[in-house]
VEXDREN-2710 file (C-alpha; in Angstrom, 1 decimal):
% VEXDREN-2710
k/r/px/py/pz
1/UNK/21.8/-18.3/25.9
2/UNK/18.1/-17.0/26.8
3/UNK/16.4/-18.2/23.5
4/UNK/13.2/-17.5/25.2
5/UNK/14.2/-13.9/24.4
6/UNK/13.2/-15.1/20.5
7/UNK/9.8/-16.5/21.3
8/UNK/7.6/-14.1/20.7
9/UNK/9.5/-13.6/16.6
10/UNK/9.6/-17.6/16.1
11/UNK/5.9/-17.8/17.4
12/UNK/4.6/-15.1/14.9
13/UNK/6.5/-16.4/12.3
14/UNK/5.4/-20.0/12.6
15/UNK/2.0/-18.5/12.5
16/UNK/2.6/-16.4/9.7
17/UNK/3.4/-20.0/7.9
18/UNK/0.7/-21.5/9.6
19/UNK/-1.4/-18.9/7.9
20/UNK/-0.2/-19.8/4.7
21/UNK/0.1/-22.9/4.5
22/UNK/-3.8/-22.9/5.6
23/UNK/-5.0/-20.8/2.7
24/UNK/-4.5/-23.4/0.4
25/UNK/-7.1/-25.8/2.3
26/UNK/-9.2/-23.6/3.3
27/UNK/-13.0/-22.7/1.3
28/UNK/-12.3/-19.7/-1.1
29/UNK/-15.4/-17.9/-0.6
30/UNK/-14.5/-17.7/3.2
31/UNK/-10.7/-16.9/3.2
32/UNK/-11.1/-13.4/4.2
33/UNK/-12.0/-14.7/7.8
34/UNK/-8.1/-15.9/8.3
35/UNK/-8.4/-12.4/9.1
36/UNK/-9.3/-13.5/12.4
37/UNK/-6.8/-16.1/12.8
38/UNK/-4.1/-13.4/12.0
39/UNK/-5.7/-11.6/14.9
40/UNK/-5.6/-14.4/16.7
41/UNK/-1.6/-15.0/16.5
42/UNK/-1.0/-11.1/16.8
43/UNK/-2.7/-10.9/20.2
44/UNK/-0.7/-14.3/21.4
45/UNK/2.6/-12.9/20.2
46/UNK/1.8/-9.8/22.6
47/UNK/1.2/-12.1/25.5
48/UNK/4.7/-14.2/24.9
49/UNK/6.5/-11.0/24.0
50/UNK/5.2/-9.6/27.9
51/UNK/6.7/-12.7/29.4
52/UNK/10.0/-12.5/27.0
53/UNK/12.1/-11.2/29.5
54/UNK/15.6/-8.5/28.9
55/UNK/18.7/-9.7/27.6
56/UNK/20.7/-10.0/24.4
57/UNK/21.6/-13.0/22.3
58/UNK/24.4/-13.8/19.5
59/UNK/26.9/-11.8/20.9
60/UNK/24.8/-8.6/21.0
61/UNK/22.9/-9.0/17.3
62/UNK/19.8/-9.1/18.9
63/UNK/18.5/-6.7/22.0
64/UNK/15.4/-7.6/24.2
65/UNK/14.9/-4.6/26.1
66/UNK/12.6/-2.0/27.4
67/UNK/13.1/0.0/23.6
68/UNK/12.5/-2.8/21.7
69/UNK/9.4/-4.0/24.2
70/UNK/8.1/-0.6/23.6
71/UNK/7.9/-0.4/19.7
72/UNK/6.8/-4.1/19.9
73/UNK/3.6/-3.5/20.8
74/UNK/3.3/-0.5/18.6
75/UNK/4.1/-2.8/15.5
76/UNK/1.9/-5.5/16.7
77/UNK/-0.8/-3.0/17.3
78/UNK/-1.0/-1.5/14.0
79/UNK/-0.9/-4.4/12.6
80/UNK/-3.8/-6.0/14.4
81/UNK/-5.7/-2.8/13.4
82/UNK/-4.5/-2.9/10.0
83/UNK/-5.6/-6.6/9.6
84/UNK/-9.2/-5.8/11.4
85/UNK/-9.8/-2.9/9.2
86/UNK/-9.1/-5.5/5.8
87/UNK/-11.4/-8.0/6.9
88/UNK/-14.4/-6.8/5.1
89/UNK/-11.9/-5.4/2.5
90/UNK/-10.9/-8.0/1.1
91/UNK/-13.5/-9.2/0.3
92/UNK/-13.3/-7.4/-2.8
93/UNK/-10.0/-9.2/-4.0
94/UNK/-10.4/-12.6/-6.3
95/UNK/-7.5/-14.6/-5.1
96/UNK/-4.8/-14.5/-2.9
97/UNK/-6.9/-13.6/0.2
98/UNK/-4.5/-15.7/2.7
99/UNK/-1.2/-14.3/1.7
100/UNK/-2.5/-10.7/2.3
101/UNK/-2.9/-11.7/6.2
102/UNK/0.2/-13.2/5.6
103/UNK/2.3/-10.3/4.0
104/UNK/1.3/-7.9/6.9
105/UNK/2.6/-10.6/9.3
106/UNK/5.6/-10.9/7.4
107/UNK/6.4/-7.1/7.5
108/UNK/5.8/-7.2/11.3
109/UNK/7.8/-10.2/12.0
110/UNK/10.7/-7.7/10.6
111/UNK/9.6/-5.0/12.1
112/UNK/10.2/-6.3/15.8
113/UNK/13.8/-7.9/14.8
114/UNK/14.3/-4.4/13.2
115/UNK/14.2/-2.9/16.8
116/UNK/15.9/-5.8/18.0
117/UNK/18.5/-4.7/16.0
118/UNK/22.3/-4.6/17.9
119/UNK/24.3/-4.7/14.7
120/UNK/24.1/-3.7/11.4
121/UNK/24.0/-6.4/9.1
122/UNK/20.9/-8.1/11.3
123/UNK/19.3/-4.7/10.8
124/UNK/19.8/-4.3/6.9
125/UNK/18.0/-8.0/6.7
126/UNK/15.3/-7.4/9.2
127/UNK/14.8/-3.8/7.1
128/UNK/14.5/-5.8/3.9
129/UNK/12.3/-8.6/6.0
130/UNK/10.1/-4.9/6.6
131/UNK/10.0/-3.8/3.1
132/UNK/9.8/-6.4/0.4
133/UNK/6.4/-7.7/2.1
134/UNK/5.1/-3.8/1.3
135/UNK/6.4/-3.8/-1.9
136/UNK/4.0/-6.5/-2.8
137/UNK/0.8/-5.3/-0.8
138/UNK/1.8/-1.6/-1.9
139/UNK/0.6/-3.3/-5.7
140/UNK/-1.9/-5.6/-4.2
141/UNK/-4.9/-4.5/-6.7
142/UNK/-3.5/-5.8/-9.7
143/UNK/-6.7/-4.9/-11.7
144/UNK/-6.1/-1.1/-10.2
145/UNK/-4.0/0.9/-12.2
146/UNK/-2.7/3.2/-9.2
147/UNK/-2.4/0.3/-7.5
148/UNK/0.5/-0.9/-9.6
149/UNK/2.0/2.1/-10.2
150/UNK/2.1/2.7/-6.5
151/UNK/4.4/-0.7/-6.2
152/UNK/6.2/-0.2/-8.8
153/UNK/7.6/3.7/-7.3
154/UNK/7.9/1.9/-3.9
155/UNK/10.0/-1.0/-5.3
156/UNK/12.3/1.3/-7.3
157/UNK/12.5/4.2/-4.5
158/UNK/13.1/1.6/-1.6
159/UNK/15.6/-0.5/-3.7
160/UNK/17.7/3.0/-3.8
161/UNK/17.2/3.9/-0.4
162/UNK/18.3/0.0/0.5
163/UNK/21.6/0.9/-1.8
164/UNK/22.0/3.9/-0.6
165/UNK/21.8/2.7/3.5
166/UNK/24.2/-0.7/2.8
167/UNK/26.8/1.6/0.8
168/UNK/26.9/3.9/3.9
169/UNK/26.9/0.6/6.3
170/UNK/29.9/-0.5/4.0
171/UNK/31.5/3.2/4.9
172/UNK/31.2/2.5/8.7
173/UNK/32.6/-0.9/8.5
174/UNK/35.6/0.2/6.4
175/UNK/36.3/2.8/9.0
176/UNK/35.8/1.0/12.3
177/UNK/36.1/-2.8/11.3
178/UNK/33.0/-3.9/13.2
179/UNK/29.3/-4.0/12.3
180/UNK/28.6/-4.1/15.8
181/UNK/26.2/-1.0/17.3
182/UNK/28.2/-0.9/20.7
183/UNK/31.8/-1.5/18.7
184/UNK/31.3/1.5/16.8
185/UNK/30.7/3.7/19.1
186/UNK/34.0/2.8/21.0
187/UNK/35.7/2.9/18.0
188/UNK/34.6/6.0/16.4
189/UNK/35.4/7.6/20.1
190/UNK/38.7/6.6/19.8
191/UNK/39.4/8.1/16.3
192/UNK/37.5/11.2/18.2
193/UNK/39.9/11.6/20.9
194/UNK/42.6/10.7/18.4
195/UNK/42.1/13.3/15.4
196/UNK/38.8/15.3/16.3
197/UNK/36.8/16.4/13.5
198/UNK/34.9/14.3/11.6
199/UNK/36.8/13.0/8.1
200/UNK/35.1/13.0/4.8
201/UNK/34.5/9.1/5.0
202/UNK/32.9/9.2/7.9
203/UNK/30.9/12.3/6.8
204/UNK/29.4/10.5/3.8
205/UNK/28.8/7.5/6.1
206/UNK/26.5/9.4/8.0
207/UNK/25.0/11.6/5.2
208/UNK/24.2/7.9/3.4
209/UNK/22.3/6.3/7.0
210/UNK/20.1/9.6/6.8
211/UNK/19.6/9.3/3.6
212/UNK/18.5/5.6/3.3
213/UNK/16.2/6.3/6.4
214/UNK/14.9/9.5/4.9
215/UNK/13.6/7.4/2.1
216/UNK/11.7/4.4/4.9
217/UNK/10.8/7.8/6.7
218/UNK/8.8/9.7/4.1
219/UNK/11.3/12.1/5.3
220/UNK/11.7/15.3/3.2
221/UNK/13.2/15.9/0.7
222/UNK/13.0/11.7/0.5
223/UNK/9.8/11.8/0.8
224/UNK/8.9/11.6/-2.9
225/UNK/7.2/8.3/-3.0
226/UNK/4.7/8.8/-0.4
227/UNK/1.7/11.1/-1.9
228/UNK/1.9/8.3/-4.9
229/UNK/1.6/4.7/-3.1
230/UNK/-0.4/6.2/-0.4
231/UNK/-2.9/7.1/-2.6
232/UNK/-2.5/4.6/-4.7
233/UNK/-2.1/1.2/-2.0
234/UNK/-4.9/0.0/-0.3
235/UNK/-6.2/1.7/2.3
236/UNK/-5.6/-0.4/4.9
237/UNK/-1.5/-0.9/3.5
238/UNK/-1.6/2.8/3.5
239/UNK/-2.4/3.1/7.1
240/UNK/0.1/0.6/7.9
241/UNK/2.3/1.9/5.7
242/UNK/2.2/5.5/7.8
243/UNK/2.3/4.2/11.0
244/UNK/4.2/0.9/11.5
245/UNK/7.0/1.6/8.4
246/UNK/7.3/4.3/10.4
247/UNK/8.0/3.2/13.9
248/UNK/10.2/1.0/12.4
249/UNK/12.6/2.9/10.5
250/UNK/12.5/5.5/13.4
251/UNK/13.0/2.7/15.7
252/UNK/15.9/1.8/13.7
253/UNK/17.6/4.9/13.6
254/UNK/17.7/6.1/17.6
255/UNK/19.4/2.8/17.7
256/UNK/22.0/3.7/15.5
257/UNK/22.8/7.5/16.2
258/UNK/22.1/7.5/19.7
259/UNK/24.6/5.1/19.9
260/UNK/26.9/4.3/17.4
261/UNK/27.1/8.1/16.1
262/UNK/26.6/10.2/19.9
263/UNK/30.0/10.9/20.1
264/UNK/29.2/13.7/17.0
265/UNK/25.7/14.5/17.4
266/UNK/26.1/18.3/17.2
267/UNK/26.9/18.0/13.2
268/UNK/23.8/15.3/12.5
269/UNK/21.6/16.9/14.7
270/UNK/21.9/19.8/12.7
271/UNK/21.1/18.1/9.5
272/UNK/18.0/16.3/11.3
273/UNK/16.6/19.6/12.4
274/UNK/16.9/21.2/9.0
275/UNK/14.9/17.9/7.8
276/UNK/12.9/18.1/10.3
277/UNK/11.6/22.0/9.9
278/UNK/11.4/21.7/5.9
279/UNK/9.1/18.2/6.4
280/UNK/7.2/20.1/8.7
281/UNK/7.1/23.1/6.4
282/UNK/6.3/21.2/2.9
283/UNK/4.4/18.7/4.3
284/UNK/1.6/20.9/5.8
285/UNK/1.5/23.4/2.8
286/UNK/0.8/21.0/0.2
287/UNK/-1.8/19.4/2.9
288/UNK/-3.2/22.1/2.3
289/UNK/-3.7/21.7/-1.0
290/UNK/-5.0/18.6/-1.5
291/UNK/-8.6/17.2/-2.7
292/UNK/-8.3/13.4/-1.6
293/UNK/-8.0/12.6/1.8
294/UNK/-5.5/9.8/1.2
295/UNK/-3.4/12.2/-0.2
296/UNK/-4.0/15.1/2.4
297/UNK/-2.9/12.6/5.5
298/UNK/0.0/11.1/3.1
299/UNK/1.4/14.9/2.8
300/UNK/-0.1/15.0/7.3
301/UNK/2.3/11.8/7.8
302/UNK/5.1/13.9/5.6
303/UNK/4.7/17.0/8.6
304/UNK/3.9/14.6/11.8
305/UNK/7.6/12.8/10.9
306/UNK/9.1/15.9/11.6
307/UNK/7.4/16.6/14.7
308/UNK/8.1/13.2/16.3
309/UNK/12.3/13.9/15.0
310/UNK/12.0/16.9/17.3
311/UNK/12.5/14.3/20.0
312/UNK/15.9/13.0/18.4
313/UNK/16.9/16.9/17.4
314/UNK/16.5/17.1/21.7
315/UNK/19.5/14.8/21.8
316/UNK/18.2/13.0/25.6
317/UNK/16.0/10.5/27.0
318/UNK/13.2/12.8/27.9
319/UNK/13.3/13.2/23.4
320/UNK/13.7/9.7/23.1
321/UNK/11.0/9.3/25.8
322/UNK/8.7/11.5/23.7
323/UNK/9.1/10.7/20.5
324/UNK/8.0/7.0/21.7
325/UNK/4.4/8.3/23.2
326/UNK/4.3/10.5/19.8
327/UNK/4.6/7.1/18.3
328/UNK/1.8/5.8/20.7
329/UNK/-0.7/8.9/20.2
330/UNK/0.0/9.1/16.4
331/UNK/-0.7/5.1/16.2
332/UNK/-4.4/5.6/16.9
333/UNK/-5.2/8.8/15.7
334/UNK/-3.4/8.1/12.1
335/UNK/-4.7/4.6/11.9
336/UNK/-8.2/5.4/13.2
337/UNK/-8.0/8.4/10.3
338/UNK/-7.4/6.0/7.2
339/UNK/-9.9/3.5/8.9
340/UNK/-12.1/6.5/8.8
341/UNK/-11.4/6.8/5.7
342/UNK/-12.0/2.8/4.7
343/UNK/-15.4/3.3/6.1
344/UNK/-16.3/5.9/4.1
345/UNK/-15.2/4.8/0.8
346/UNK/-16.5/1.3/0.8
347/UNK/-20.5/2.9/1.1
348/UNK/-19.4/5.7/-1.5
349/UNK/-16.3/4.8/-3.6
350/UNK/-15.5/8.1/-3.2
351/UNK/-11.9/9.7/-1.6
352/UNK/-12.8/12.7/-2.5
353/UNK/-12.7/15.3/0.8
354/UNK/-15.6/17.4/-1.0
355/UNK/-17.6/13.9/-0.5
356/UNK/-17.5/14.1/3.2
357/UNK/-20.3/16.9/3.1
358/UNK/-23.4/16.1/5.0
359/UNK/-22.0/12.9/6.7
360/UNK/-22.4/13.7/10.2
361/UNK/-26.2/13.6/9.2
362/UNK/-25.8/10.0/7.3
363/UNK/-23.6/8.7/10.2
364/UNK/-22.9/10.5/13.1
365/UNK/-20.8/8.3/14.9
366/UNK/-19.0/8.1/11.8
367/UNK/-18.0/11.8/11.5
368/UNK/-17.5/12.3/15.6
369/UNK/-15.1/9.7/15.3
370/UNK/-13.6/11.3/12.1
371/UNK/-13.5/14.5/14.2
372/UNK/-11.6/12.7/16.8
373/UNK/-8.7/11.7/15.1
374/UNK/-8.5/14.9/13.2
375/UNK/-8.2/16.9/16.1
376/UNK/-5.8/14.4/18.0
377/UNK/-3.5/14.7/14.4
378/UNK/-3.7/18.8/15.3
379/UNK/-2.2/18.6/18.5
380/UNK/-6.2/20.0/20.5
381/UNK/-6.4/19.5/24.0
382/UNK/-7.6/17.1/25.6
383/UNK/-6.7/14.5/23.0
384/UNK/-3.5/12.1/22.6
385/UNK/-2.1/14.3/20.0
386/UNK/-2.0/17.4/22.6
387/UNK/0.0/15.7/25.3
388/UNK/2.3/14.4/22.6
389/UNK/3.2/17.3/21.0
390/UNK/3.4/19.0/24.5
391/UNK/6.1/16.7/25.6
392/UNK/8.0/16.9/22.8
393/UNK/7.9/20.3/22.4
394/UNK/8.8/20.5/26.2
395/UNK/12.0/18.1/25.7
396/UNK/13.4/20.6/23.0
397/UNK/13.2/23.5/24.8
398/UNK/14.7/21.7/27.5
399/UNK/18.3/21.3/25.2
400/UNK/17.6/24.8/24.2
401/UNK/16.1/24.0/20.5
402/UNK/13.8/26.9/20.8
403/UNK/13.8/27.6/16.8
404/UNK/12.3/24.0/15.5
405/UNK/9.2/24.3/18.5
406/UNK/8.4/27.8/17.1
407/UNK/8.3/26.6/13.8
408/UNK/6.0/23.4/15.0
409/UNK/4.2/25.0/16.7
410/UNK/3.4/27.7/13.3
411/UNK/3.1/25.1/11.1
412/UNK/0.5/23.1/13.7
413/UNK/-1.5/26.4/12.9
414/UNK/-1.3/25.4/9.0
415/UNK/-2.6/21.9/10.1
416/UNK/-5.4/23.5/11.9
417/UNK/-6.8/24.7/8.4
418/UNK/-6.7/21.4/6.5
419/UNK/-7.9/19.1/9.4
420/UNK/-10.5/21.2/9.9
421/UNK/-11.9/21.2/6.7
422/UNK/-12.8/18.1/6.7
423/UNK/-14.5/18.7/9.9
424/UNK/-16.3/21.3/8.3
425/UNK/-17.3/19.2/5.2
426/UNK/-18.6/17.4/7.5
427/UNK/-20.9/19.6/9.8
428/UNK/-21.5/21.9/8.3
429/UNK/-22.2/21.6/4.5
430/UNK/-25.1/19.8/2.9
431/UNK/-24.0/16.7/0.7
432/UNK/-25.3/16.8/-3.5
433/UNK/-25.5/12.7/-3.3
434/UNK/-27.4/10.4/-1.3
435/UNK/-26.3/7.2/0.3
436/UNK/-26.9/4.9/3.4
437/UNK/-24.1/3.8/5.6
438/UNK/-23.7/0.2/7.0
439/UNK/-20.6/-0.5/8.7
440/UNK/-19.1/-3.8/9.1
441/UNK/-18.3/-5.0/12.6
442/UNK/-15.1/-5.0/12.0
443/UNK/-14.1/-1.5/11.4
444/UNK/-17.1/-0.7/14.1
445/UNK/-14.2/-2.4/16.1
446/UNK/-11.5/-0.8/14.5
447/UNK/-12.9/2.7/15.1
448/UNK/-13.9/1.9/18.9
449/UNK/-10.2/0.4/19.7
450/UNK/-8.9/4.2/17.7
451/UNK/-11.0/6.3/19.7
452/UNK/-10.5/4.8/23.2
453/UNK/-6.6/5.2/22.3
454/UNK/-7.3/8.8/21.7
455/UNK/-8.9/9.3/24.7
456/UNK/-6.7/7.1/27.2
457/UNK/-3.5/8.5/25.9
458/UNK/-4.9/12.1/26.0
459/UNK/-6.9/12.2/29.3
460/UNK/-4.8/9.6/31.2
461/UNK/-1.6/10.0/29.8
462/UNK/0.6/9.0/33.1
463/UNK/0.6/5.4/32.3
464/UNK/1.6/5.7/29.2
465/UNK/3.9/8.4/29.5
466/UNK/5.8/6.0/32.0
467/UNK/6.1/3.5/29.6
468/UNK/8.1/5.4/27.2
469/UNK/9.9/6.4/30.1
470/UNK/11.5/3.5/31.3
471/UNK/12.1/2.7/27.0
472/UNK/14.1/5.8/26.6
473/UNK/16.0/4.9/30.2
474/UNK/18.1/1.9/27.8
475/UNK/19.8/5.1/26.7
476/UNK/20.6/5.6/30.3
477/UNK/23.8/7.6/29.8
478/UNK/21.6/10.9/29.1
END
């Protein structure tokens, strides 16, 4: 066996204990800069995980290829942003500085064997691995009353959807005796050729996987807990929360019904479509709606997880293909967003999107950054949001899914409005307070890494666009 294959997880996860294990040693009043060290491990973990190589180990429970390579990076990237941005932040926190650092690397570590995932009981642990590290970040301002109610509706809600996905696991094993991704998929073909139609087990099998990722999704109508712990978490949890989580569970899921479940992808497809138009739908109306810009992008993330299923509703590895550069573009632009965000609320305390007024005047490169991402999330040329909704829009028409692009492409108008009030608030209206803004190097960083994202993926898009490429081509058989 190729155990190099496992040495960019057993590297991050010795430094994830290495980072632990340090915070009890190390001077109280300057724990926040383990920050750095995290940093530190995340961008070595990128370089082994480059020289990893393909292959499988464990008889198939764990996949190194071009998919998992791909998502990788996005995991480790969000979470290097994620930890830059919470350098200065906490700050604010009394105790358990280390372990903060350490939670995020935690939920990466399980993010990567999540994608890694060839068989099903190795995915429900690396899930959990994902998951019960959020849980506790989710509530990580104990003194903060919204704080804790956020972890408590994200312990509850993702211990459900955790029962709900191992009680449909327990379906599929019952039916096809094996827990393995590739053994499924033979065997479920056989019963195909055998009796046809799908039978109710195997129904509520499938109904129960959606479900459970619907819940790690913020997929409607699972997406109940999102507006609440968004808000509620800390900011820089939240941005992880709506990008990584995401990727993740996504991640998770092409694995599984692209392969295990193909053989009957005209009935889920359907039901992912459906999903897919009403999260685009409810999601960008209650944007709409909203007064605190945590809450506006939590409802944003709500739409943008229907627009990046369009890809799996295309059924082919030109949708897998762009669904993984959505991933990419929606990184940056999300992240940069709720660092945006960060920025602003540590000068003002304020979340408030009525706050914004005036701040192009109080920081300019502030509010042109803020612009940035807004406009990438709206899908304007010549931004990363633009090619990516482009090319996913392009691979559904391809398969003939010409009803889900018209209504993304309505409901992008919807977006529009929202995003661009904040613009507005901005530019173009005077603010009632006054305040001066000094930004921490750190989320100077933070924003600059964002923005050049933005603008590679949008103006240069080739590389990156090949990269998903050859991630979708491990589905080769499309």
């Amino acid at each position: 066996m190729n155990y190099s294959l496992l040495l960019p997880e057993i590297f991050l996860l010795l430094w994830t204990l290495f980072i632990f294990v340090l915070d009890f040693f190390w001077d109280k009043s300057k724990t926040h800069s383990l920050g750095w060290l995290s940093l530190l491990g995340l961008g070595i973990t990128a370089g082994l995980l480059f020289g990893s190589g393909k292959g499988n180990l464990f008889g198939n429970m764990f996949l190194s290829d071009g998919f998992s390579f791909y998502f990788k990076l996005v995991f480790l990237s969000a979470a290097f942003l994620a930890i830059l941005s919470s350098i200065d932040f906490v700050k604010k926190i009394d105790k358990y500085r280390g372990e903060y650092f350490g939670l995020i690397l935690l939920s990466t570590l399980g993010m990567m064997f999540l994608c890694s995932a060839g068989e099903l009981i190795t995915l429900y642990i690396a899930l959990e691995l994902t998951t019960i590290p959020l849980f506790v970040l989710a509530a990580y301002l104990k003194s903060d009353s919204r704080s804790a109610e956020a972890g408590i509706k994200y312990v509850i809600l993702g211990a459900i959807s955790s029962a709900i996905l191992i009680y449909g696991i327990s379906i599929i094993y019952g039916l096809t005796g094996a827990t393995d991704l590739a053994l499924i998929q033979f065997s479920l073909a056989s019963q195909h050729l055998k009796f046809g139609a799908l039978g109710p087990a195997l129904i509520f099998g499938i109904i129960f996987f959606i479900a459970g990722f619907g819940f790690k999704l913020a997929l409607v109508p699972f997406h109940v807990w999102a507006p609440d712990v968004y808000q509620g978490a800390p900011t820089p949890i939240t941005a992880f929360l709506s990008v990584a989580s995401k990727g993740a569970g996504l991640a998770a899921f092409v694995r599984i019904f692209f392969v295990s479940f193909n053989v009957f992808q005209p009935d889920w497809v359907m039901i992912i479509a459906v999903l897919a138009s009403l999260g685009m739908i409810l999601g960008n109306i209650v944007a709409l709606m909203q007064t605190n810009i945590k809450r506006m992008l939590a409802y944003s993330s709500i739409a943008q997880i229907g627009y990046i299923l369009i890809g799996v509703v295309a059924f082919s590895w030109r949708g897998i293909s762009s669904l993984s550069f959505y991933m990419f573009a929606y990184l940056f632009a999300n992240m940069g967003a709720f660092i945006g965000a960060i920025t602003f609320s540590n000068v003002t305390g304020s979340d408030e999107i009525k706050d914004y007024a005036g701040l192009s005047r109080k920081s300019p490169g502030l509010a042109l950054c803020m612009t940035v991402f807004l406009l990438s999330l709206v899908g304007i040329p010549p931004l990363a949001g633009f090619v990516g909704k482009y090319y996913i829009f392009a691979s559904a028409i391809e398969r003939g899914h010409i009803g889900i692009v018209i209504i993304a492409i309505l409901t992008s108008v919807i977006a529009l409005y929202y995003y661009v009030g904040v613009v507005r608030e901005m530019y173009f209206r005077k603010s009632e307070k006054e305040f001066s803004f000094s930004i921490p190097f750190s989320l100077k960083l933070a924003l600059f890494i964002c923005v050049i994202g933005v603008l590679l993926a949008g103006l240069f898009p080739t590389p990156f666009i090949d990269a998903a490429t050859q991630a979708a081509q491990v589905f080769y058989y499309w």
